[in-house]
VEXMAR-664028 format. One record per residue (C-alpha): z, x, y; residue in three letters. Coordinates in steps of 0.2 Angstrom, whole numbers, m for minus. Each point is the difference from the previous one (the first is absolute). Layout:
# VEXMAR-664028
PT     w     u     v residu
PT     Z     X     Y    ALA
...
***
This chain:
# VEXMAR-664028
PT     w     u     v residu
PT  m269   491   m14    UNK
PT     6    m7    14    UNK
PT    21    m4     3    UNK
PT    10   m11     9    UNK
PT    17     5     9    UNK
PT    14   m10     2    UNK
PT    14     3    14    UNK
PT    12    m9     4    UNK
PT     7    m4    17    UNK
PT    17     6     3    UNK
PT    12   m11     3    UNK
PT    12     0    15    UNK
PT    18     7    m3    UNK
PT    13   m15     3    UNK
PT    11     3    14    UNK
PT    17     5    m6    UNK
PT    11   m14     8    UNK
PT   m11   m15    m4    UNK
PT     6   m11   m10    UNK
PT   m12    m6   m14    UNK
PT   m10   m16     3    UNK
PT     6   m16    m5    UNK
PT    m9   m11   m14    UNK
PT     0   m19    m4    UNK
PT     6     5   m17    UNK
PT    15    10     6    UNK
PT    15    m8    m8    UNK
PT    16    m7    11    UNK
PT     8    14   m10    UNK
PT   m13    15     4    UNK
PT     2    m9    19    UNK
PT    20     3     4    UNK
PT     3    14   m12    UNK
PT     0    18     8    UNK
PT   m15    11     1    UNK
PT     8    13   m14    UNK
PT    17     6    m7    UNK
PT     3    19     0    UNK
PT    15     2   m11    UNK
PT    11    17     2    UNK
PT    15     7    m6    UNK
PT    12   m10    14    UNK
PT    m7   m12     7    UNK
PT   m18   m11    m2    UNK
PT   m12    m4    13    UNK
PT    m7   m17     4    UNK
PT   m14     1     6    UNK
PT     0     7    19    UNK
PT    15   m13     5    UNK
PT    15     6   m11    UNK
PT     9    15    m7    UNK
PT    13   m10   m15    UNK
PT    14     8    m9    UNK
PT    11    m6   m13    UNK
PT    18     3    m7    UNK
PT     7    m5   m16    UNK
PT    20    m1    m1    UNK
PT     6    10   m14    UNK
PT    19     1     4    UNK
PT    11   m18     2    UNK
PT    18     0     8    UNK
PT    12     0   m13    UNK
PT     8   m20     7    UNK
PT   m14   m13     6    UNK
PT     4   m15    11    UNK
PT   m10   m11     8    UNK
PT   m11     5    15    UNK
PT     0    18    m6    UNK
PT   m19     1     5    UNK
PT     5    m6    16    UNK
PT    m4    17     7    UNK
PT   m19     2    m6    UNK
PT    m5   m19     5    UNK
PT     8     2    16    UNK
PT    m6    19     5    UNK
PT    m8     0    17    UNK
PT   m19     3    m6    UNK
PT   m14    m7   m11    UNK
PT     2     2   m19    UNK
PT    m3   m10   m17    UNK
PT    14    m2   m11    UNK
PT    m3    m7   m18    UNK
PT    12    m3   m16    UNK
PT    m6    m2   m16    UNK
PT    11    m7   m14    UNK
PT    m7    m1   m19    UNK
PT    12    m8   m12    UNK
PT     5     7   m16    UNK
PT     1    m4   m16    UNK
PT    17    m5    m6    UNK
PT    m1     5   m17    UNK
PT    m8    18     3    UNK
PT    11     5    13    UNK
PT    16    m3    m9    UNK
PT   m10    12   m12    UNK
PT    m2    14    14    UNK
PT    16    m1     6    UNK
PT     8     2   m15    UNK
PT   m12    15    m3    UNK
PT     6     7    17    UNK
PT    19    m4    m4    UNK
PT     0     7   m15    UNK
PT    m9    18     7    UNK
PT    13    m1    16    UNK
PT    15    m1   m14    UNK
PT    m7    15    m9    UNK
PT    m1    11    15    UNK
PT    18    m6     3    UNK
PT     5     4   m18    UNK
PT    m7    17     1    UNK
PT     7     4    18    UNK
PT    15    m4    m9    UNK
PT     2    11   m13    UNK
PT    m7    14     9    UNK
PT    13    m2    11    UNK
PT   m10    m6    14    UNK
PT     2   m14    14    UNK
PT   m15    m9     1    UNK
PT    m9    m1    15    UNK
PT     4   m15    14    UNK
PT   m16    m7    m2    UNK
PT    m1    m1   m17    UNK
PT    15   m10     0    UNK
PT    m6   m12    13    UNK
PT   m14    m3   m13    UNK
PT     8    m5   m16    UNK
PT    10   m10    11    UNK
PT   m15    m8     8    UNK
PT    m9    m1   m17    UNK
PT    16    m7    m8    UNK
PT     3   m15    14    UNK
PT   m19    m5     2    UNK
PT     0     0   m22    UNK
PT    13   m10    m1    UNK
PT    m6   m14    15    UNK
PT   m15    m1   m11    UNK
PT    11    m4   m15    UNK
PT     8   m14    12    UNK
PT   m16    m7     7    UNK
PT     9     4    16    UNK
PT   m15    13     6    UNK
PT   m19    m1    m3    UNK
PT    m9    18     2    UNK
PT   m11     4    15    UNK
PT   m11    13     2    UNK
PT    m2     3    19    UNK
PT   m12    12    13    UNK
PT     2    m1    17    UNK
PT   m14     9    13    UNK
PT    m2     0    15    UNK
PT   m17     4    13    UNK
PT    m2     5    15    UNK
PT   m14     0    10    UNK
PT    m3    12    16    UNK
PT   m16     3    11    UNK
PT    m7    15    m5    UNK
PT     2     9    16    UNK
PT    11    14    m7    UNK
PT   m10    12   m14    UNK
PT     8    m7   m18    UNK
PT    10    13    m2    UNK
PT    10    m2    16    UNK
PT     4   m17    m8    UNK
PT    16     2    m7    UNK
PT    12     1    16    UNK
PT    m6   m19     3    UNK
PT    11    m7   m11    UNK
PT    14    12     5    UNK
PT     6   m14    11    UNK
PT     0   m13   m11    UNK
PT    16    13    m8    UNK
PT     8     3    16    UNK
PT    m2   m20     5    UNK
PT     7    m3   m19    UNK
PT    15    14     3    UNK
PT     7   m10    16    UNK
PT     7   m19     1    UNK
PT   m16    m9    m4    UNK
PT     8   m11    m8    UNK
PT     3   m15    12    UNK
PT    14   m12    m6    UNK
PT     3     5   m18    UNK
PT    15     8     1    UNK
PT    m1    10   m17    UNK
PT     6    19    m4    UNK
PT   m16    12     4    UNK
PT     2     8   m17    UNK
PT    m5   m17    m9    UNK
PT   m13    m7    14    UNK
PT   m10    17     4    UNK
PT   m15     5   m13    UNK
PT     0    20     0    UNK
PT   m14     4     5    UNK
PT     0    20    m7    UNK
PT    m5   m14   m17    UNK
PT   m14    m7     5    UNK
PT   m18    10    m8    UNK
PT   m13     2    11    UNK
PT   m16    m4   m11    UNK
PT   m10    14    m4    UNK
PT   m20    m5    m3    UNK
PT     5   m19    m2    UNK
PT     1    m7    16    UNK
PT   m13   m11    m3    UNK
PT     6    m8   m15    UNK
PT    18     1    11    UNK
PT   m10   m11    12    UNK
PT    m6   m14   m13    UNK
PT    20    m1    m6    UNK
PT     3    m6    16    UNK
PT   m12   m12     2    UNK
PT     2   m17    m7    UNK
PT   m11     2   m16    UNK
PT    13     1   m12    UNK
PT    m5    17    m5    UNK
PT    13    16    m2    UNK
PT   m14    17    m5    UNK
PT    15    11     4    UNK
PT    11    m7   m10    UNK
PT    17     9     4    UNK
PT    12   m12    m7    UNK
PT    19    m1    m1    UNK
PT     8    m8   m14    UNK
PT    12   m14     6    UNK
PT    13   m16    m3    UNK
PT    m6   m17     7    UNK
PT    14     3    15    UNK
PT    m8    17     5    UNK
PT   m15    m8    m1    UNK
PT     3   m15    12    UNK
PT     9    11    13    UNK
PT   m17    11     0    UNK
PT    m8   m17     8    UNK
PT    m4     5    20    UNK
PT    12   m12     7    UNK
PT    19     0     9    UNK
PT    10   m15    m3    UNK
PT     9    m5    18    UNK
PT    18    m6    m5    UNK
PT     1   m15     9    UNK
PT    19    m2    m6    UNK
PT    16     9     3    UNK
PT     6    10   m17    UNK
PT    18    m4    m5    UNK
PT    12    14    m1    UNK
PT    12     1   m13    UNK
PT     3   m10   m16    UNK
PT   m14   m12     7    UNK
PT   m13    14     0    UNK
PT    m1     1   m21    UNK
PT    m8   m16     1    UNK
PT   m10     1    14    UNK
PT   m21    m4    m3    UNK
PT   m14    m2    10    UNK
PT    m6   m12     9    UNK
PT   m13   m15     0    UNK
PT   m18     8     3    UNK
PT    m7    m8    16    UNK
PT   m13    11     6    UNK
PT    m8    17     9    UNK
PT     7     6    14    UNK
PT    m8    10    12    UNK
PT    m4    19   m10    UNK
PT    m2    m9   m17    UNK
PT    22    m2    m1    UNK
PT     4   m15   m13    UNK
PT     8   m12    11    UNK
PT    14    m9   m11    UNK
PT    14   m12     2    UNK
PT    18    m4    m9    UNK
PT    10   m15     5    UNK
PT    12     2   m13    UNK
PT     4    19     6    UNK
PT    19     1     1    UNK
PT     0    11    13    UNK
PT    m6   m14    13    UNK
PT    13   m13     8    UNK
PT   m11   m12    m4    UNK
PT   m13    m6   m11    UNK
PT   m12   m11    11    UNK
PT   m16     4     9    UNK
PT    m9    m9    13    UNK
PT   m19    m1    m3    UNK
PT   m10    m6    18    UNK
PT   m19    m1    m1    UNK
PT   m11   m13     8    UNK
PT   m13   m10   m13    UNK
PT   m13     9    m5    UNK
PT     9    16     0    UNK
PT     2     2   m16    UNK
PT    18    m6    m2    UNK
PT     0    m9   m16    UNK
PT   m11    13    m9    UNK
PT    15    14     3    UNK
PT    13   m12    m6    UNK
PT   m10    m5   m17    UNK
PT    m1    19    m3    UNK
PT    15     4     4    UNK
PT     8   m15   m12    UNK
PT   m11     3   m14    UNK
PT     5    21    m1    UNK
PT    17    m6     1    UNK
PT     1   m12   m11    UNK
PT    m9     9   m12    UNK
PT    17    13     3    UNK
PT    10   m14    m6    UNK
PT     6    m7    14    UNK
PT    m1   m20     2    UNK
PT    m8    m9    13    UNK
PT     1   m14    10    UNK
PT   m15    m6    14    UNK
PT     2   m14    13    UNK
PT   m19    m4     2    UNK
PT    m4   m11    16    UNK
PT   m19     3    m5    UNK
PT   m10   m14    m1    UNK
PT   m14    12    m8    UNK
PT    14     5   m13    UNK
PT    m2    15     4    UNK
PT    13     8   m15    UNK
PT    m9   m13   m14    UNK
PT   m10    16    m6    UNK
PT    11    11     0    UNK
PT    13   m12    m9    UNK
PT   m11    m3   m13    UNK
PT    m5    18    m2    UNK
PT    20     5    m5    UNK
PT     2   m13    m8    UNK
PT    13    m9    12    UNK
PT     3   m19     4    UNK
PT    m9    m9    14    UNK
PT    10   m16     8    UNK
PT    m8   m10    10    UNK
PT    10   m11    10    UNK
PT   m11   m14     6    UNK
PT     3   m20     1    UNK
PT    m9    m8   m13    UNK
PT     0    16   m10    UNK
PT     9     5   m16    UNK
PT    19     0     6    UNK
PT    11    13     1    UNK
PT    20     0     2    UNK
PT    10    10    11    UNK
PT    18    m8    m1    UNK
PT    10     6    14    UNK
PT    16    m8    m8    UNK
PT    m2    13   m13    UNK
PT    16    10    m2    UNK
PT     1    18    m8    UNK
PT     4     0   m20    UNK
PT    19     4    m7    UNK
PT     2    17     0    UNK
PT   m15     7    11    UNK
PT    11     0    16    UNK
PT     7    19     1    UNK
PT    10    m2    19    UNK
PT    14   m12     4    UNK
PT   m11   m11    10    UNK
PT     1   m20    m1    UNK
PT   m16    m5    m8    UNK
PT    m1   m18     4    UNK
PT     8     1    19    UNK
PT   m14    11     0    UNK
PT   m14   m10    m8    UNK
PT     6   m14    11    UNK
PT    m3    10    14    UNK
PT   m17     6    m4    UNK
PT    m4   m17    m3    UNK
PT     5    m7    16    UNK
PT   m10    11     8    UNK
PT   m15    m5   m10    UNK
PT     2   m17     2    UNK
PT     5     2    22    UNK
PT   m20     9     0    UNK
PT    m6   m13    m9    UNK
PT     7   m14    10    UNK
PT     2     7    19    UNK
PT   m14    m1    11    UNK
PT   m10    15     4    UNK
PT     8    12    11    UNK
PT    14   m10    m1    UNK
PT    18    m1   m11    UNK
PT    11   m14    m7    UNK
PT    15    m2    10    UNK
PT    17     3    m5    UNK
PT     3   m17    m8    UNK
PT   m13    m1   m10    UNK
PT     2    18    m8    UNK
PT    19    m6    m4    UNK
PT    m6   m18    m7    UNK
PT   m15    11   m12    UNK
PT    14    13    m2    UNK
PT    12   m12    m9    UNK
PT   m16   m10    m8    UNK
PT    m6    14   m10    UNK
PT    19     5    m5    UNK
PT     2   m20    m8    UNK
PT   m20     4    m6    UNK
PT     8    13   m11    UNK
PT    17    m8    m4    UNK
PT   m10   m14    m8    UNK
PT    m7    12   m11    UNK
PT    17     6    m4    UNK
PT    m2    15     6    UNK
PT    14     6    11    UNK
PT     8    16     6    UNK
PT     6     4   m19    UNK
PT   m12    12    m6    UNK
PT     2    m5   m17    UNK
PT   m14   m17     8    UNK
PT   m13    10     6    UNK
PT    m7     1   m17    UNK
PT    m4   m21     2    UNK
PT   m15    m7     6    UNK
PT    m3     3    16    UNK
PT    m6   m14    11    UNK
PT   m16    m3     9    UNK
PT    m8    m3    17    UNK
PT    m3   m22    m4    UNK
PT    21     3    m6    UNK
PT     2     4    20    UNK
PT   m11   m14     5    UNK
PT     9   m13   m10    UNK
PT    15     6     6    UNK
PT    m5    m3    17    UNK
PT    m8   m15    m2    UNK
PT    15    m9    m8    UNK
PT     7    m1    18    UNK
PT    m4   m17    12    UNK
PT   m14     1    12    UNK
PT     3     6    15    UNK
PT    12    14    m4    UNK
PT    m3    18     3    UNK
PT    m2     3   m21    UNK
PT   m13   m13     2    UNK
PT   m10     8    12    UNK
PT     3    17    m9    UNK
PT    m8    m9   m15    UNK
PT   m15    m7    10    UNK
PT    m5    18     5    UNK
PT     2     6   m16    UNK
PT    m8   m13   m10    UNK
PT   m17     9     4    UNK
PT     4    16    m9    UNK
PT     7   m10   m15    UNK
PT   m12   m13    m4    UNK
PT   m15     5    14    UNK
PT   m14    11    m1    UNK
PT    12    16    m6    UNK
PT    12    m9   m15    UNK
PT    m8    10   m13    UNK
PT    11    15     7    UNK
PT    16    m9    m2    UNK
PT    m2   m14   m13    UNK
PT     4    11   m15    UNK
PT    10    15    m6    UNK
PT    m7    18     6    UNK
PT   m15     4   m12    UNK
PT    m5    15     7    UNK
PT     5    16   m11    UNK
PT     7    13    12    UNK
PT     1    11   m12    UNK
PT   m21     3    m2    UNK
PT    m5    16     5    UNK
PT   m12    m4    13    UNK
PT     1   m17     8    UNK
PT   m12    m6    15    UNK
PT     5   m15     9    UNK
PT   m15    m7    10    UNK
PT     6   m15    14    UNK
PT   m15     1     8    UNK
PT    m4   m17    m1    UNK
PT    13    m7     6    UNK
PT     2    m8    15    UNK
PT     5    12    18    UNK
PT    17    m8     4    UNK
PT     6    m1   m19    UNK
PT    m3    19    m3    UNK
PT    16     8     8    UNK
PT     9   m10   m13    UNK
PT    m9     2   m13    UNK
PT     2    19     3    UNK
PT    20    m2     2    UNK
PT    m1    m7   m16    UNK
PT    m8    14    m9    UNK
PT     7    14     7    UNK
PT    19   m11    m3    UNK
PT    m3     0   m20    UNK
PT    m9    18     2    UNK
PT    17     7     9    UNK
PT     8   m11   m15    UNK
PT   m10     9   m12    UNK
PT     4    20     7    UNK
PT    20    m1    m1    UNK
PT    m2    m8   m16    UNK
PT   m10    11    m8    UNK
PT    m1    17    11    UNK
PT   m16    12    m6    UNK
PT   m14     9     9    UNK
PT    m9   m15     9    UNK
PT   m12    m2    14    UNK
PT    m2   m16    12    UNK
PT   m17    m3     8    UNK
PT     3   m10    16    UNK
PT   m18    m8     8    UNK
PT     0    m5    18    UNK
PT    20     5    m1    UNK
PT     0    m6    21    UNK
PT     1   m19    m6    UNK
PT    17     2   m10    UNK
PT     4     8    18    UNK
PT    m4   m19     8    UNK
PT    18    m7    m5    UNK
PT    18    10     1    UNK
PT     3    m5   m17    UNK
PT   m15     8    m7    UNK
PT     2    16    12    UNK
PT    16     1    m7    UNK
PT    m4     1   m17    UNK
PT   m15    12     3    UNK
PT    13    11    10    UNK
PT    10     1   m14    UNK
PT   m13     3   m13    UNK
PT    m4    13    10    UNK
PT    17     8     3    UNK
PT     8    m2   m17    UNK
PT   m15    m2   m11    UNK
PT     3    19    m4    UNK
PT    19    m5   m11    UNK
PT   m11    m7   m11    UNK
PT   m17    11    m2    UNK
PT   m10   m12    11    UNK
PT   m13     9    11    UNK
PT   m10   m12    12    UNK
PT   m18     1     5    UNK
PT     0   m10    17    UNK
PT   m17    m6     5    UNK
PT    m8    m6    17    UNK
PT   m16    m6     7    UNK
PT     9    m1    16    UNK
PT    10    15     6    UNK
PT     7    m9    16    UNK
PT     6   m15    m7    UNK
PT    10     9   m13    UNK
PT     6    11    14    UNK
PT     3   m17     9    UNK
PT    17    m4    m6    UNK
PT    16    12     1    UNK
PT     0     0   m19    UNK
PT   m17     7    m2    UNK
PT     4    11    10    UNK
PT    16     8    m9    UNK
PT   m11     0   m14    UNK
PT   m15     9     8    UNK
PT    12    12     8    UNK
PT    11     3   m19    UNK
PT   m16     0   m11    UNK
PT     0    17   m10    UNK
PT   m19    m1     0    UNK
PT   m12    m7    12    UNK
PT   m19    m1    m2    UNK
PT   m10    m5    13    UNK
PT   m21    m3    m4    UNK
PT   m13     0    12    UNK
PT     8    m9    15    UNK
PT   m10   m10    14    UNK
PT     3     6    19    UNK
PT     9   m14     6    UNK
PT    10    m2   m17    UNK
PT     9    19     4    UNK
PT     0    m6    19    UNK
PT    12   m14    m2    UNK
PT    11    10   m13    UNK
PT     0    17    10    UNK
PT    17     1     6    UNK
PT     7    m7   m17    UNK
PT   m13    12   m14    UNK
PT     4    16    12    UNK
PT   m18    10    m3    UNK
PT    m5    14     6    UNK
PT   m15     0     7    UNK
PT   m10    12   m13    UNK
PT     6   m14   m11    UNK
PT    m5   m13     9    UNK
PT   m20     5     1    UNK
PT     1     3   m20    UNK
PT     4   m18    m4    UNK
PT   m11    m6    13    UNK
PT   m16    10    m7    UNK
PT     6    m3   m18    UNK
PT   m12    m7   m12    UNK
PT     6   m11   m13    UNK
PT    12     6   m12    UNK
PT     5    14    12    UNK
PT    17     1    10    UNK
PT    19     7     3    UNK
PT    13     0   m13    UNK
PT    16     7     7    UNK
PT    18     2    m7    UNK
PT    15    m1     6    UNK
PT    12    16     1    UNK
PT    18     3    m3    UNK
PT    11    13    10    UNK
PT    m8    16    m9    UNK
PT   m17    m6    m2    UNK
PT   m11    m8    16    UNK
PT   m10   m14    m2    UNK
PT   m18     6    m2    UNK
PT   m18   m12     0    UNK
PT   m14     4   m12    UNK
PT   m18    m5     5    UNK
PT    m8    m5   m19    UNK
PT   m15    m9    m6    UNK
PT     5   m14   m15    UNK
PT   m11     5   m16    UNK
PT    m1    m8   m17    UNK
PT   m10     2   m16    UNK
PT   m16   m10    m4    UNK
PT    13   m12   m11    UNK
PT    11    m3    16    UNK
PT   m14    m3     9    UNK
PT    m6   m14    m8    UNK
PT    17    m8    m3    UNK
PT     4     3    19    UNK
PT   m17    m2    10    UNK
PT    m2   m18     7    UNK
PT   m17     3    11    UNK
PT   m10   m14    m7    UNK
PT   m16     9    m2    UNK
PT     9    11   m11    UNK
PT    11   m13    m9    UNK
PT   m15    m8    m6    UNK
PT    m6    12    m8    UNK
PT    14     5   m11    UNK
PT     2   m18    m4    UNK
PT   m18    m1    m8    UNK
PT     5    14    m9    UNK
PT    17   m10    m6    UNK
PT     9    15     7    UNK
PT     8   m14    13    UNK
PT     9   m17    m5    UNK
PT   m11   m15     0    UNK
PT     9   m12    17    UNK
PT    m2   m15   m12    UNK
PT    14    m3   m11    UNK
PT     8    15     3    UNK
PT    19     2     4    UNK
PT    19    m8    m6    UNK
***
């Protein structure tokens, strides 16, 4: 019988450092993922690249404000911070806290009777158990559960056990004043690091908690309100406002949410802060900068505060339409030919609304003479000194035939109109000065702009959120028609004063004509008697720099925002604007929506400029955004207004 042996070749050993060969089925996965994952009791190994270790906070300052992680985001070195929050159940938790109220209370009782103090920290507890129960019971607080880890990653140069001393420095850099500008007690700000637990055997599910998978294996949670659970989010708020001292400071709140600075800060603003001398700011960005995106969020997160809004659009895009509709606001449109809207500038405050000893019709006359002097002087030009006499006394008679007088017990009549002063004025022969006045104003009375003046006011200053669009009408009637409304708007404020803020477009045009500089300058100075803050806006930072007035403005502003700027913009404005240079390079490599915001000091605060990025929600972005690609998109979806048939 006859066999047949088998061998088989031996097979080379694989060299130790070469890497496996690659196959076409090989997922992307298999293809980035490490080699292996050596798990040991402090620290994982990825691979041959990276030594990881993870910490889970276990002990929380006693007070939280905001930025109190400041420390950990801004360490000097590599690290992955996550928070996890998993709401609770309402009706549960009532349940365990009453448990846990009612075992504290026992423990006290029996302390008691034995004669005993209780321990500090078990009164901190029924205290804490007691406030959280009863915000529950007042749908003040929500419950949170919360976790918060944090990985580090090192080369694995050092043996693993050698590993510890690495974040050593993170403790001494948290221990000295790493705190930048927030200006908080240590005690409060600095997490203590002796609480933080160095996993042991789970550093590799500590590295999948802090990855964006929205996975917590270690689950070390904290039990927490919904304020302790917001201040846990990773971000400082920069105070762009000065806080009021005193009786002042007990109503004191926020700001307006207006971006991210640089280190992740919330950048806010609060033109209404008391502790400003005024309440105005001075917004310059070229088009395309992302101007009027900033102001439609700003408005909307104010109005939605409960602060009323008035916009000045010069859009001929109506830019504000969306955002209008979206709040639920009234669109005018001020057009010839279109539906007519009356602004009577005859209109005198109602009985018993005037809180000073001022005379209200001198005054009115006044007013009116100055809108009528813009309307009837030439560009550049003024009426001389008999003519403003001859409209002065007109406009009295105008009123006495209306039988109003300087009695106050007639301001309650019907006051007269625009066509009233025409007549007036016509009734005199040919030839006359009256006459002439009468030609010149004939074309505002029954010419392409009557529908402002041939009826009562209809406009509603009392709407929450008004835009007045004058974009379509014609260049040289403009700076009347904005002397117009911001007349009956002043009119409006002292009549009724509240928290109210005035949007100004292209606020360099009022600036054209003294009268209109005048007013703006005293919007700007007194506004603040009133609760009026001011949003000043400007394609054109020179020409609003041009005249003396904008400057006093530009120089008083409480706030001033500047965009991304063009180079020979900032050249023509550089002795007036006063940048620095570092300043000057971050506007000019800005991209849009990026820029400066500073505000103005007072004798024990300086001045001080935040670099911020404006940022909104995925709801303020469609109401705001106005790049057409995009805002047809939203209109197919009918998340955008139709441009037929839209509007008041």
């Amino acid at each position: 019988m006859s066999f047949i042996t088998l061998r088989q070749r031996p097979r080379p050993a694989p060299e130790p450092d070469k890497p496996a060969p690659r196959t076409a089925t090989q997922s992307v996965a298999t293809r980035i993922a490490p080699p292996y994952v050596q798990r040991a009791r402090d620290h994982v190994r990825l691979g041959q690249a990276q030594v990881a270790q993870t910490l889970a906070l276990m002990g929380w300052p006693r007070q939280l404000r905001w930025g109190w992680l400041q420390p950990i985001t801004d360490a000097p070195m590599p690290l992955e911070l996550a928070v996890h929050l998993w709401p609770q159940g309402r009706r549960q938790l009532k349940r365990d806290l009453g448990h846990r109220r009612t075992g504290i209370g026992a423990d006290r009782l029996h302390a008691l009777k034995g004669g005993t103090e209780m321990a500090s920290d078990s009164e901190l507890a029924y205290y804490d158990v007691t406030r959280f129960k009863d915000a529950l019971e007042a749908n003040v607080e929500d419950g949170w559960k919360v976790s918060i880890y944090c990985t580090i990653r090192r080369l694995p140069s050092a043996p693993a056990r050698a590993a510890a001393p690495w974040w050593q420095p993170w403790k001494r850099w948290q221990g000295s004043n790493g705190l930048g500008e927030l200006d908080q007690p240590a005690d409060e700000l600095r997490l203590t690091w002796d609480d933080a637990r160095l996993l042991t055997f789970e550093h590799d599910q500590g590295v999948i908690a802090t990855q964006p998978l929205a996975r917590d294996p270690v689950r070390e949670q904290r039990l927490v309100d919904t304020t302790t659970a917001a201040y846990t989010l990773p971000l400082s708020a920069i105070s762009t406002g000065l806080e009021p001292a005193g009786a002042q400071a007990d109503h004191w709140r926020p700001g307006v949410f207006l971006g991210v600075g640089a280190g992740l800060g919330l950048v806010e603003m609060d033109l209404h802060n008391a502790a400003h001398d005024n309440q105005f700011c001075v917004l310059a960005a070229p088009q395309g900068a992302g101007k009027s995106y900033l102001v439609k969020c700003y408005v909307s997160r104010l109005f939605l505060r409960g602060v009323d809004c008035w916009l000045i659009d010069q859009h001929p895009s109506e830019e504000y339409l969306a955002m209008c509709q979206r709040l639920g606001g009234t669109y005018l449109r001020f057009a010839p030919g279109g539906r007519r809207w009356h602004v009577n500038p005859f209109d005198l405050a109602p009985e018993g609304t005037t809180t000073d000893d001022r005379d209200p019709l001198a005054e009115q006359i006044a007013q009116v003479r100055a809108l009528v002097t813009i309307m009837l002087a030439p560009a550049g030009s003024h009426l001389d000194p008999l003519e403003v006499a001859v409209l002065d006394g007109a406009i009295r008679d105008t009123y006495a035939a209306a039988g109003i007088t300087d009695d106050p017990d007639t301001h309650g009549r019907t006051v007269p109109l625009m066509a009233d002063l025409l007549a007036l004025l016509e009734r005199h022969d040919a030839g006359t000065l009256e006459r002439q006045l009468a030609i010149r104003l004939s074309l505002w009375v029954r010419g392409s702009m009557k529908g402002l003046f041939d009826g009562p006011t209809n406009v509603d200053f009392a709407e929450p959120l008004l835009v007045f669009n004058i974009a379509h009408v014609a260049e040289d009637l403009r700076p009347a028609l904005l002397y117009l409304l911001n007349l009956a708007i002043w009119r409006a404020i002292r009549q009724h004063p509240k928290p109210r803020l005035l949007v100004a477009d292209e606020a360099w045009r009022l600036l054209q004509t003294a009268d209109g500089a005048a007013l703006l300058s005293a919007l700007a100075r007194t506004g603040r008697q009133y609760d009026l803050a001011l949003l000043f806006l400007t394609q054109f930072l020179e020409d609003f720099l041009r005249s003396d007035a904008g400057k006093t403005v530009w120089h008083g502003a409480s706030h001033r925002i500047l965009l991304k700027q063009r180079v020979e913009e900032l050249n023509a404005v550089r002795d007036t604007v006063q940048l620095s240079e570092a300043e000057r390079q971050i506007l000019l490599a800005a991209e849009k929506g990026e820029g400066l915001l500073t505000i103005q000091g007072d004798k024990d605060q300086p001045s001080k400029t935040v670099q911020f990025q404006v940022m909104a929600s995925k709801a303020e972005d469609a109401m705001a955004t106005t790049a057409p690609s995009e805002t047809r998109v939203l209109r197919a979806a009918a998340l955008l207004p139709s441009r037929n048939g839209h509007g008041r």
